[in-house]
LORO-512744 format. One line per 4 residues: number of its first residue (from 0); their letters; for each residue y, z, x of C-alpha. Coordinates in pm, whole numbers, m for minus. Each point is the difference from the previous one (the first is absolute). Layout:
NUM = a = Y:Z:X | ...
***
This chain:
0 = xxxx = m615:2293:5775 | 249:m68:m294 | 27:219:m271 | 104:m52:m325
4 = xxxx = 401:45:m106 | 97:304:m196 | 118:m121:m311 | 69:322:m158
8 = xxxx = 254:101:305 | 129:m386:m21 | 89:19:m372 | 228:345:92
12 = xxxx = 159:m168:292 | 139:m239:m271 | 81:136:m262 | 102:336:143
16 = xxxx = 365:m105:m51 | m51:m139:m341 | m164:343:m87 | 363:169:123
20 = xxxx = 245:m253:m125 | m162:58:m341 | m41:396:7 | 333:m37:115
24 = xxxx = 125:m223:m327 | m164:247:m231 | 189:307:143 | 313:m198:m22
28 = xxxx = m64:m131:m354 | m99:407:m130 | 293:116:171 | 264:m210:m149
32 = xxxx = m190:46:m368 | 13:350:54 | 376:12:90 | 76:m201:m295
36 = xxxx = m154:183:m248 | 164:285:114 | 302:m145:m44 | m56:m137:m345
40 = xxxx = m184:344:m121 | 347:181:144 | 193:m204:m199 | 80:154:m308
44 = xxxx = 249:m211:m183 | m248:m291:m39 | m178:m16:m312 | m422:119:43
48 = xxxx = m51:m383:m159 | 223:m134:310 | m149:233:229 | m379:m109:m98
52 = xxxx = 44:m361:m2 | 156:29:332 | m273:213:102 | m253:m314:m128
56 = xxxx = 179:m250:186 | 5:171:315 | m338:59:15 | m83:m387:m116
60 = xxxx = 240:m154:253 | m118:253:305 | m381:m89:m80 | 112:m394:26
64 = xxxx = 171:58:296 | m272:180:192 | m265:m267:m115 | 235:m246:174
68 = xxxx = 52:211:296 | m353:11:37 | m105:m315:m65 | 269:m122:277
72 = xxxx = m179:238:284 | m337:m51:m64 | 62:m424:m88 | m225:m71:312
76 = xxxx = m294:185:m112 | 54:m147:m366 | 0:m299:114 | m340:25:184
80 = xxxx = m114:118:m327 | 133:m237:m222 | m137:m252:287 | m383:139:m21
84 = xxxx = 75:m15:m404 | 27:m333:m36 | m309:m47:232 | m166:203:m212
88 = xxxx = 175:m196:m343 | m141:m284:131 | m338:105:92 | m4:139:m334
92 = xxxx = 100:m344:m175 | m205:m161:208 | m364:191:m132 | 118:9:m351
96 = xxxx = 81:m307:m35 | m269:m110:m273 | 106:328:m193 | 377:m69:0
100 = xxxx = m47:m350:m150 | m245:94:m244 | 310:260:m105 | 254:m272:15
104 = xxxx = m236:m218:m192 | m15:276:m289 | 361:31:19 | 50:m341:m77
108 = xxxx = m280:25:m254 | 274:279:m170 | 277:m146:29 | m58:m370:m134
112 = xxxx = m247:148:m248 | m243:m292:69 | m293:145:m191 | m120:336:m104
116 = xxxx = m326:137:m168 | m197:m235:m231 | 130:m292:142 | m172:m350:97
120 = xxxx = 128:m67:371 | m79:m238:256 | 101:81:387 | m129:m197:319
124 = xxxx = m364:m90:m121 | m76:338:m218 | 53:m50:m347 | m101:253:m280
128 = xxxx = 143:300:m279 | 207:244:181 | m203:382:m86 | 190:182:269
132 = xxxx = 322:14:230 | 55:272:283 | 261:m19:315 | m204:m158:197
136 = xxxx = m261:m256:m180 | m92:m163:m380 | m300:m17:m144 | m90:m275:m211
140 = xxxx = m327:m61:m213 | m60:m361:117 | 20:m308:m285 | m216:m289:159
144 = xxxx = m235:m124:112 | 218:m285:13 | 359:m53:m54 | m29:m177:m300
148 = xxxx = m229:313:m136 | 119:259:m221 | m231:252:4 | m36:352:185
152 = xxxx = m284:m31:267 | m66:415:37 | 157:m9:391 | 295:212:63
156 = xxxx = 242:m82:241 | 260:174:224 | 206:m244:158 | 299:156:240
160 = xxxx = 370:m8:m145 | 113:m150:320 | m116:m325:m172 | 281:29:m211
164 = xxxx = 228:m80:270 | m131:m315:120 | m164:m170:m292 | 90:m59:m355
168 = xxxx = m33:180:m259 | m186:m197:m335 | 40:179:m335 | m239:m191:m228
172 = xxxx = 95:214:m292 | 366:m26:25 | 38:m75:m337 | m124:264:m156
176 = xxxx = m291:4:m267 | 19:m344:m15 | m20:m224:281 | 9:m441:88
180 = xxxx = m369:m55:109 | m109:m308:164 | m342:m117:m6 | m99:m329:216
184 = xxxx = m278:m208:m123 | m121:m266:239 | m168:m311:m170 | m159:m312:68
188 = xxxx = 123:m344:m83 | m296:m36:m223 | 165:171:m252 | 338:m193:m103
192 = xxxx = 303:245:82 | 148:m66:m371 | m295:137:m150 | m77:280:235
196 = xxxx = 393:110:m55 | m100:9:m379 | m276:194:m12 | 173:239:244
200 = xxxx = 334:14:m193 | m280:67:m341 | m160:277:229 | 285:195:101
204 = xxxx = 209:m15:m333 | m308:101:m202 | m41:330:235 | 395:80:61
208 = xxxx = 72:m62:m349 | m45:379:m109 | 269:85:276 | 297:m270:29
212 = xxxx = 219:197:m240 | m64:313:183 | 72:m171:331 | 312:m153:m111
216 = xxxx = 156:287:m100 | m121:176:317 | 163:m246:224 | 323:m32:m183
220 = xxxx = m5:399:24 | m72:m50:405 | 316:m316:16 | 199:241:m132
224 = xxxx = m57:261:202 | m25:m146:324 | 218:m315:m67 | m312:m210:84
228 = xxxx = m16:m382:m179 | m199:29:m251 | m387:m179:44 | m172:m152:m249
232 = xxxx = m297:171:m146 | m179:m291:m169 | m239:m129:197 | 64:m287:246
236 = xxxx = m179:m228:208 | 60:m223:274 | m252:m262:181 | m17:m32:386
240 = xxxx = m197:m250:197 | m200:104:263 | m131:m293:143 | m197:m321:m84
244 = xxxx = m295:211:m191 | 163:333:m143 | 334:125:m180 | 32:352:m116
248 = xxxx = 189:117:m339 | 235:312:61 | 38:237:m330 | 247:192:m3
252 = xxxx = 20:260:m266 | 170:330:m129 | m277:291:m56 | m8:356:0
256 = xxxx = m35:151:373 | m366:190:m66 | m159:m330:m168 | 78:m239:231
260 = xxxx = m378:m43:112 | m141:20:m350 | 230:m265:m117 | m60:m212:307
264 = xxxx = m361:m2:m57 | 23:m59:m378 | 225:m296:91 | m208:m153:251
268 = xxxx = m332:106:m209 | 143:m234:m296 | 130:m235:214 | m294:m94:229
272 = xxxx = m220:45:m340 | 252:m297:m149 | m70:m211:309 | m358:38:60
276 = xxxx = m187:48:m331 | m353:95:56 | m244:m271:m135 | m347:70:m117
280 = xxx = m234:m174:179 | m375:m44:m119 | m245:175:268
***
């Protein structure tokens, strides 16, 4: 019958003569401290100032040098240690992985200064106001349904910063107070692209009219600051075929950042009213 090993009597087998080389060390080391500051303290004609910095050295160097002594006898058993360290570094890494990216991800977050409180951020497929920022996750009061919505549908979300590291980063109100908004109107060829441009353009100067001054100064402000070129704030519209039975207008214009979907919806309201008139018909 086999019985187990005695680890206990195998570790002092082992490191028996460790144990003495170091006790031995330590002896020497006291011994020759204590002989020198004999000597030094004996020493009369050397200034107290001389004598105590002496005094400070030897004891600095004689620590060193017994750290290195002992680090040279015991290096085996360090080693193991240092060995089952990095096992245990690795295991470490290994479970927290999720946690150490999120960190790196707010890190990065710092460092770049991509966004910060209040601002209108889109990363992966989560879009929405940022309310709240921690080490680990942001929390975002979602702007949707869609992406071409602008209002606040009541959902909070907490996405991980980890995202941060692998996806981009979309600042919608990088400009500041003012901001380039794009609105996308899709039409049908029954409605001639010259005149659906025109009551468009009508639409959108009549509602940004109150706020084109405003915005220009704004963005001159912002090209100056951030030597950005400078974008026009009048409103501008291009026409895109789709194919053989619809085009679409883009509008772009130059609004402040909390009106965007009022002013949308005024645009389009006018716009769709100037296209499609109700008629009266007799019941």
């Amino acid at each position: 019958m086999s019985t187990l090993p005695d680890w206990p009597g195998l570790w002092q087998h082992a490191n028996i003569g460790d144990l003495i080389r170091s006790a031995i060390w330590l002896v020497l080391l006291v011994f020759v401290r204590t002989s020198i500051l004999r000597t030094i303290s004996a020493n009369p004609n050397v200034a107290l100032e001389v004598r105590r910095r002496w005094t400070v050295g030897l004891r600095n160097g004689l620590f060193l040098l017994g750290m290195v002594g002992l680090i040279v006898i015991w290096a085996s058993q360090l080693e193991a240690i240092a060995v089952s360290m990095v096992a245990l570094a690795a295991a470490l890494v290994v479970a927290t992985k999720e946690l150490i990216m999120c960190a790196g991800g707010s890190l990065l977050r710092s460092v770049s200064n991509c966004y910060d409180l209040g601002d209108h951020i889109e990363v992966s497929h989560y879009r929405g106001r940022v309310v709240d920022i921690n080490l680990l996750s942001t929390t975002i009061m979602e702007i949707g349904p869609r992406h071409d919505s602008h209002q606040i549908t009541g959902r909070a979300i907490a996405f991980p910063n980890s995202l941060l590291l692998a996806n981009p980063v979309i600042k919608e109100n990088y400009m500041g107070h003012y901001v380039i908004h794009i609105i996308t109107v899709p039409m049908a060829y029954a409605i001639p692209p010259a005149r659906a441009e025109r009551l468009l353009k009508a639409a959108a100067d009549q509602a940004c009219l109150p706020h084109v001054e405003d915005a220009r100064q704004h963005m001159e402000r912002m090209a100056a600051r951030h030597l950005l070129d400078i974008p026009s704030v009048e409103p501008r519209i291009a026409v895109q075929p789709v194919d053989d039975k619809r085009y679409q207008l883009i509008l772009r214009v130059a609004i402040p950042a909390k009106e965007r979907q009022r002013i949308e919806q005024a645009i389009l309201h006018q716009f769709m009213d100037a296209c499609f008139p109700e008629t009266n018909n007799p019941a």
